[in-house]
N, C-alpha and C positions, 0 to 999 in steps of 0.2 A: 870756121875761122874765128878767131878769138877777134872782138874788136877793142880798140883803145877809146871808142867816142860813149860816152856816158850814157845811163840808158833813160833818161830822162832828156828830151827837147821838148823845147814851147817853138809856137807857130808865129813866125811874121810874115802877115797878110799884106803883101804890096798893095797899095792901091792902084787903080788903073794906069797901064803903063803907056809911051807915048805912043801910037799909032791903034790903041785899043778904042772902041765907041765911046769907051768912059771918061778916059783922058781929057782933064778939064787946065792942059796947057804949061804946066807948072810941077817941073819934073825935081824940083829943089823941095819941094813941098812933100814930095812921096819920098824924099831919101831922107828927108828928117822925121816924119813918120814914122820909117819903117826904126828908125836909129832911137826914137825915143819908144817906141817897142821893146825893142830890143834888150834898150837899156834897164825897162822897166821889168824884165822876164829876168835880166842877169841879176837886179840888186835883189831878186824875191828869191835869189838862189837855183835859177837853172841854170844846168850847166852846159847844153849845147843846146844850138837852135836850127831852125830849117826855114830857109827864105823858098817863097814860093806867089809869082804872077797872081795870087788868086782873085784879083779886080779883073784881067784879063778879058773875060765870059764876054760872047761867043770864045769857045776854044779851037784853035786849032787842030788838028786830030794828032796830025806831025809835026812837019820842020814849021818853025816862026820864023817869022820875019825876021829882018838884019836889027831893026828899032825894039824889040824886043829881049835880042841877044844882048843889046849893046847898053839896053838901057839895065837889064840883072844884073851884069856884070859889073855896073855903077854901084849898082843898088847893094846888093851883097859885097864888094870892097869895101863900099861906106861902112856899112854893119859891123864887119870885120875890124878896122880899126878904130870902131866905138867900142865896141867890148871885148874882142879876144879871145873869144871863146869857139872850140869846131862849133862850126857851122855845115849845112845841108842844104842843097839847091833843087828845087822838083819847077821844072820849067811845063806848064799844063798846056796842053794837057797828055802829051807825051813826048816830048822831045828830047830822050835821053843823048843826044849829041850837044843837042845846049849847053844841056846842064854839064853835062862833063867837060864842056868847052869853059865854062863860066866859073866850074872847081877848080882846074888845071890854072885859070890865069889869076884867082882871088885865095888860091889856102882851102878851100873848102874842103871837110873832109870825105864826105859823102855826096852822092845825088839819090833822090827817089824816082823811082821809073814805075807811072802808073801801071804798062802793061810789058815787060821783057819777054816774055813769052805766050803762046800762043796767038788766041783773040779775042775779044769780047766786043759784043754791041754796045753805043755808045751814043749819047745826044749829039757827038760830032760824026757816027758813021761808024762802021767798024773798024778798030784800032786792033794792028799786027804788031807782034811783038817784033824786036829787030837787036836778040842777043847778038846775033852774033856780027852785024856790026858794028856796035856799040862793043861789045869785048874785044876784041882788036883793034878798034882805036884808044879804046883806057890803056892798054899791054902796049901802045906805040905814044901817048899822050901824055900819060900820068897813072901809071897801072896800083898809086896808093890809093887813089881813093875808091870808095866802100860804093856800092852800087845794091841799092836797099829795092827790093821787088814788090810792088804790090801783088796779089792772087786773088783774083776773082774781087777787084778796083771796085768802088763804093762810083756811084751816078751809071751803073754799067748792069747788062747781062749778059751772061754766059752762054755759049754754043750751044746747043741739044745735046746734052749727054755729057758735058762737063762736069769732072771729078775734083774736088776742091783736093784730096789729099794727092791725085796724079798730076795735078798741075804744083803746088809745093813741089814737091817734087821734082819735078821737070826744070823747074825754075833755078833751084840748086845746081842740080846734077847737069842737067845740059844748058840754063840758061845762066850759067856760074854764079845766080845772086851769093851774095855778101847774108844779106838778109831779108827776111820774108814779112810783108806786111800785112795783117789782114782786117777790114774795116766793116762797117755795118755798109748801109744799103746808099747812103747819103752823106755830105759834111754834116757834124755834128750829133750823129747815131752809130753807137757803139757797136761790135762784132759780138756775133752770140758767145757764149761760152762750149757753146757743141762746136761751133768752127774753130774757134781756137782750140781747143784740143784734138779736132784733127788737124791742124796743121800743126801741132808740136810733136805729134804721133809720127807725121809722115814728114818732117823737114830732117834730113841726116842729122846726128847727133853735132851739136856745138853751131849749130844754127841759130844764128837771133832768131826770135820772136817778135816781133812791132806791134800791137796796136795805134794801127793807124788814123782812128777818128771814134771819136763816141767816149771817149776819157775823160771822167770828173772825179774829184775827190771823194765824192759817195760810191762809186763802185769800181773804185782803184785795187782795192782788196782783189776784188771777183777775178779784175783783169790780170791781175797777176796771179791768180794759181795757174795761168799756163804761160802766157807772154813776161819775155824779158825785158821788155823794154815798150816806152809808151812816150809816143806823140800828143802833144795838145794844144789845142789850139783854142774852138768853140769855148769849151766852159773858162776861159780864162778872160773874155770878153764881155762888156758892158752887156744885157740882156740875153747872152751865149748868141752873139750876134758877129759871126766872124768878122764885117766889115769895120768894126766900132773897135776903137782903140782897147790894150791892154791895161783891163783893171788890178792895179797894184795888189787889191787885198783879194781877188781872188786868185793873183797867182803866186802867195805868200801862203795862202788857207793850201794851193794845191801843194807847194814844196813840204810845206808841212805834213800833210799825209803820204807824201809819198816818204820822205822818213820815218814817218811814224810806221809804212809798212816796207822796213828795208829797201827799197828800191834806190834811195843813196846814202 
């Protein structure tokens, strides 16, 4: 599937939302946050972004709460008309009906889905993928927006005997992703370069590529001899500290090398 959303997004890290441990009361304060993020990701020259719960922690495995749904769907409108740009919603720590609920009524063009197929083990338990009701509600909801897969998800492990290029795979072909993400082991640690090229090996042809986490201007070259497209989040941040606001100059140093190696 050819997509129209640019292959460069920066990460806006909501702060803790309301009903989360973290929530410190003052939900005007995390929409201005996320909106002077945003804004700071857009004047450095990114051109889409991805809003995602990640104060949240403890996660959910699945469905969140109503104050969760209602407070994104705040949270990313706000976004939306501060800067204009598609945007992407990953409701953590798998609730790919949120987020499609939360694209469908804000413009958003995409959602990320930690796990749409199969299984993997998880800090919240084991987490089932749930293609196929989540594809029949986007086909009855909103069937534009792009539904980006994680494969073999970073904070996770894998079944006994899980095949990273048969899961790709699967993901496409029967779990319909749009695009494949593949990440290192954690936020902020990159995907090898063996994994990525088996998942560009085994994703059918005209398949995105994502690097999902672990992307810094120093090994943006690497990441792209196989992926087409790249998420950032960490190295854009005060001490590569996802929680800490977005540092201007280094997400001006990162626009910059991502033109410098074609990626816009």
């Amino acid at each position: 599937m050819t997509s129209a959303i640019p292959p460069l997004v920066g990460m806006v890290h909501l702060r803790p939302l309301p009903g989360s441990p973290g929530h410190e009361g003052d939900f005007d304060a995390i929409a201005r946050a996320a909106v002077v993020d945003a804004e700071t990701l857009a004047e450095a020259g990114f051109p889409a972004l991805l809003v995602e719960n990640f104060g949240d922690a403890p996660f959910f495995a699945g469905r969140v709460p109503p104050e969760t749904v209602a407070s994104m769907a705040v949270a990313v409108a706000t976004v939306a008309d501060a800067v204009g740009l598609p945007l992407g919603v990953n409701v953590l720590r798998n609730d790919g009906l949120a987020a499609l609920a939360i694209a469908a009524t804000s413009g958003a063009r995409f959602i990320r889905v930690n796990v749409l197929t199969g299984v993997m083990h998880t800090d919240q338990g084991p987490i089932v993928g749930e293609a196929a009701v989540l594809q029949r509600r986007r086909a009855h909801l909103s069937p534009e927006v792009e539904i980006w897969a994680d494969v073999m998800v970073k904070h996770a492990t894998p079944p006994p005997g899980a095949d990273l290029a048969q899961a790709v795979a699967d993901a496409v072909e029967r779990g319909l992703a749009d695009a494949i993400i593949v990440s290192g082991t954690r936020t902020g640690v990159g995907p090898s370069l063996d994994d990525l090229e088996v998942a560009k090996s085994a994703a059918p042809k005209g398949t995105r590529l994502v690097v999902g986490s672990g992307a810094a201007a120093g090994n943006l070259g690497d990441l792209l001899t196989h992926a087409d497209t790249v998420i950032v989040g960490s190295a854009l941040k005060a001490d590569n500290d996802p929680r800490n606001p977005v540092d201007a100059d280094k997400a001006r140093s990162f626009v910059a090398a991502a033109r410098d190696r074609g990626l816009l």
